[in-house]
DRENDO-1510 file (C-alpha; in Angstrom, 1 decimal, always signed):
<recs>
REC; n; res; u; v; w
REC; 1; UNK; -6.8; -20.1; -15.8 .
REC; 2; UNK; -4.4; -22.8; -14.2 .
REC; 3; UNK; -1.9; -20.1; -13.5 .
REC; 4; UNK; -4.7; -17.5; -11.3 .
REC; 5; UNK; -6.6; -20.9; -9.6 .
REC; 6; UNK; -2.5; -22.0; -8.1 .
REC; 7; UNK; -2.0; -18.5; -7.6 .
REC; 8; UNK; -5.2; -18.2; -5.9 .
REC; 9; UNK; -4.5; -21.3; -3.7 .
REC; 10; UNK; -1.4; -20.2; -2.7 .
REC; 11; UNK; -1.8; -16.9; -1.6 .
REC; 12; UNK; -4.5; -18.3; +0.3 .
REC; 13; UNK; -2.5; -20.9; +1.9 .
REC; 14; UNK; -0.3; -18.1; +2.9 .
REC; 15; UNK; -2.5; -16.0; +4.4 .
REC; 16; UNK; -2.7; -19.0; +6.9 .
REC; 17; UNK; +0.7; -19.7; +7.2 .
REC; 18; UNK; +0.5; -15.8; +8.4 .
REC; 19; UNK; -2.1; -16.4; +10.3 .
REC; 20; UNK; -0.1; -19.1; +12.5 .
REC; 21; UNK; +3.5; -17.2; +12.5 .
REC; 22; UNK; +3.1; -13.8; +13.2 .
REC; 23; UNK; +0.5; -12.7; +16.2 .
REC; 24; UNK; -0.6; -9.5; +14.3 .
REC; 25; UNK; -2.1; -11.1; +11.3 .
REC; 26; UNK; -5.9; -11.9; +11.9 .
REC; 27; UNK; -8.7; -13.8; +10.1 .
REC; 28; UNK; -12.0; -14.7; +11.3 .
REC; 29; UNK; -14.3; -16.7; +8.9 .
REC; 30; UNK; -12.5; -19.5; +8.6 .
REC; 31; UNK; -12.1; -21.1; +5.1 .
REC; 32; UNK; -14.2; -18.7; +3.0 .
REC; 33; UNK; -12.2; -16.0; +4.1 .
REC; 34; UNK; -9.1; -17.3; +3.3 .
REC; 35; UNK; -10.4; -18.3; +0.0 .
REC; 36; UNK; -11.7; -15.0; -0.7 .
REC; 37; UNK; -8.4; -13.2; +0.5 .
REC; 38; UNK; -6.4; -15.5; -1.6 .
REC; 39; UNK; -8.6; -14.1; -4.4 .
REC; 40; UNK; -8.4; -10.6; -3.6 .
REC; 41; UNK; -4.7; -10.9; -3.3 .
REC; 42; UNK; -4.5; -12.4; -6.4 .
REC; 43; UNK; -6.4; -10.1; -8.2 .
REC; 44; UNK; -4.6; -7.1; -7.0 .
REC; 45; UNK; -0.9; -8.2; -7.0 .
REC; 46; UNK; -2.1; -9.3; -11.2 .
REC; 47; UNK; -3.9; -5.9; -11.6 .
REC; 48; UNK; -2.7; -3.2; -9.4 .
REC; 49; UNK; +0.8; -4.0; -8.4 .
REC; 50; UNK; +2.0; -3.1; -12.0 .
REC; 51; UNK; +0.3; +0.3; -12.0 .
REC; 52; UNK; +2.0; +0.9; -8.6 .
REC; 53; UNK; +5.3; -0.5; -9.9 .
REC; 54; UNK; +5.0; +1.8; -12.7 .
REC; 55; UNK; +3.5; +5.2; -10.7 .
REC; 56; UNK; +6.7; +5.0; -7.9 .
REC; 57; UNK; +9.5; +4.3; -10.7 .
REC; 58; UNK; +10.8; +7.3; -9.9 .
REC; 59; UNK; +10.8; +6.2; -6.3 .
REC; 60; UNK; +12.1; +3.3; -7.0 .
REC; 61; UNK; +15.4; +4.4; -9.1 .
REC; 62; UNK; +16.4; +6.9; -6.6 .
REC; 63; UNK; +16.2; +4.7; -3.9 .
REC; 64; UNK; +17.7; +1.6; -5.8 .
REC; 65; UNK; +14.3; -0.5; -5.5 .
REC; 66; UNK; +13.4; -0.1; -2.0 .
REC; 67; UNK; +10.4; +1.4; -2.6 .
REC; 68; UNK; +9.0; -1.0; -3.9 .
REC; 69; UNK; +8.2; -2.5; -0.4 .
REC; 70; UNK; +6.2; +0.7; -0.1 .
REC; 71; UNK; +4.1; -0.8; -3.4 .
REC; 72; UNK; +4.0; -4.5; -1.1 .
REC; 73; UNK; +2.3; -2.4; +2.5 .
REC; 74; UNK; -0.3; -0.3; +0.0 .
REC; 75; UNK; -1.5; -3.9; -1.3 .
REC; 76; UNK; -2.3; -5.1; +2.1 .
REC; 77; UNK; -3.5; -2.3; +3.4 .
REC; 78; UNK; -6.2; -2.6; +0.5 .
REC; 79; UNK; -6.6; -6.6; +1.2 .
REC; 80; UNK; -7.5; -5.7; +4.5 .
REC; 81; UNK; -9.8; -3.2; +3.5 .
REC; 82; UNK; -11.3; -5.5; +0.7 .
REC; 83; UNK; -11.4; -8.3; +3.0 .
REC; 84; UNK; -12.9; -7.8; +6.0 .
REC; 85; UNK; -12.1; -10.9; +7.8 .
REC; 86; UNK; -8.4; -9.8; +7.5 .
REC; 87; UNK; -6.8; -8.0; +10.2 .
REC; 88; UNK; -3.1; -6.7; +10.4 .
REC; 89; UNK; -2.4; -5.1; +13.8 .
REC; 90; UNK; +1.0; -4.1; +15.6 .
REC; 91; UNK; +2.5; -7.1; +17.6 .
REC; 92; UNK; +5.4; -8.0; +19.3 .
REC; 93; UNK; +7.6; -10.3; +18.5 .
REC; 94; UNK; +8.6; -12.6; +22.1 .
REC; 95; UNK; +12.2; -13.3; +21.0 .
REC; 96; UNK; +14.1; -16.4; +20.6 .
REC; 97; UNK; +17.3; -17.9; +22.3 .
REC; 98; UNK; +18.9; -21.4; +20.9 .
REC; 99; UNK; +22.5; -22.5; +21.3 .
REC; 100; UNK; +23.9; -19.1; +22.8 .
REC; 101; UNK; +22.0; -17.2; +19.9 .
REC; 102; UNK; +19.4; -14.5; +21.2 .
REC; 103; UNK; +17.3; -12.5; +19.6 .
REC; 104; UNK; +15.4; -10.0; +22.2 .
REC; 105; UNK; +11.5; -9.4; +21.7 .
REC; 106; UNK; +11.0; -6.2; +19.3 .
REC; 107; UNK; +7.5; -4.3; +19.1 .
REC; 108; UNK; +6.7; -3.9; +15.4 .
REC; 109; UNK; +3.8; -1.3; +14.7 .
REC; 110; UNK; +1.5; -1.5; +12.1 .
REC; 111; UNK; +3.7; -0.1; +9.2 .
REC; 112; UNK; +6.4; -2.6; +10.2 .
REC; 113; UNK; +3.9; -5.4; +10.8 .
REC; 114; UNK; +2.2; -5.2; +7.5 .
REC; 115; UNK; +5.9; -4.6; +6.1 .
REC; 116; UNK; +6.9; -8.1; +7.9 .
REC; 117; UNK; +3.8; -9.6; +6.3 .
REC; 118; UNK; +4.3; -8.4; +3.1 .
REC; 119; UNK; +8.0; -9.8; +3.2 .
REC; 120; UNK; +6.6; -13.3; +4.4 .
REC; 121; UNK; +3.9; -13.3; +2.0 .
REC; 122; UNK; +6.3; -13.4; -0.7 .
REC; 123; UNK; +8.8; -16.1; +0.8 .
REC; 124; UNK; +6.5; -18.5; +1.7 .
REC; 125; UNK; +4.4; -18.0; -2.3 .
REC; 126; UNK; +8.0; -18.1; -4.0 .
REC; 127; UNK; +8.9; -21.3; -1.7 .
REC; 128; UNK; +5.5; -23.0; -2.8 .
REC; 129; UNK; +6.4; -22.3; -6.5 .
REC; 130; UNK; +9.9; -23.8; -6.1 .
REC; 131; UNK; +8.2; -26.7; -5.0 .
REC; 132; UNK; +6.0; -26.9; -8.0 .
REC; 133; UNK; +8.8; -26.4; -10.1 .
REC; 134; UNK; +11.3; -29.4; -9.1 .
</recs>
């Protein structure tokens, strides 16, 4: 019960970390919603993810694990439909320049963007359980 309340809290807590980083990623509610999403994220990275893991392993040996980010869009997709204070639209990204460095601005659509979101998702909740951990 410990384990699915910090899971909970985190995923939450990274849904608004998305919320402030990437312009695409929309939630309107306020603090119920992220709680809620934090649930339903939960709940369906614990439940369903397996299943999808285990339906694409074919998928997922011939193409060395990529799929597997294939399995990450499919559970957002069904957060935002779960939730419906959740919104992932395309966005574009307005570049960066420091010290001689530049990245341009890229458009991501809304495969990309929930890909991006996905990827994040799972940096930021892996960075928060490093945390816990030392």
């Amino acid at each position: 019960m410990k384990g699915f309340l910090r899971n909970v809290l985190f995923n939450a807590f990274s849904i608004f970390l998305l919320t402030q980083i990437i312009g695409g990623v929309k939630v309107t509610g306020g603090l119920p919603t992220y709680l809620f999403g934090g649930i339903a994220l939960t709940v369906l990275l614990v439940f369903l993810k397996p299943i999808l893991n285990i339906l694409s392993l074919p998928f997922n040996i011939i193409t060395l694990g990529l799929f597997s980010f294939v399995t990450n869009i499919i559970i957002f997709y069904l957060l935002t439909v779960i939730v419906p204070g959740i919104n992932i639209t395309a966005f574009t990204f307005p570049g960066l320049s420091y010290s001689g460095f530049v990245i341009p601005s890229f458009y991501f659509n809304v495969i990309f963007a929930f890909l991006i979101v996905a990827f994040l998702q799972s940096l930021i909740v892996s960075f928060l359980t490093w945390l816990i951990k030392k």
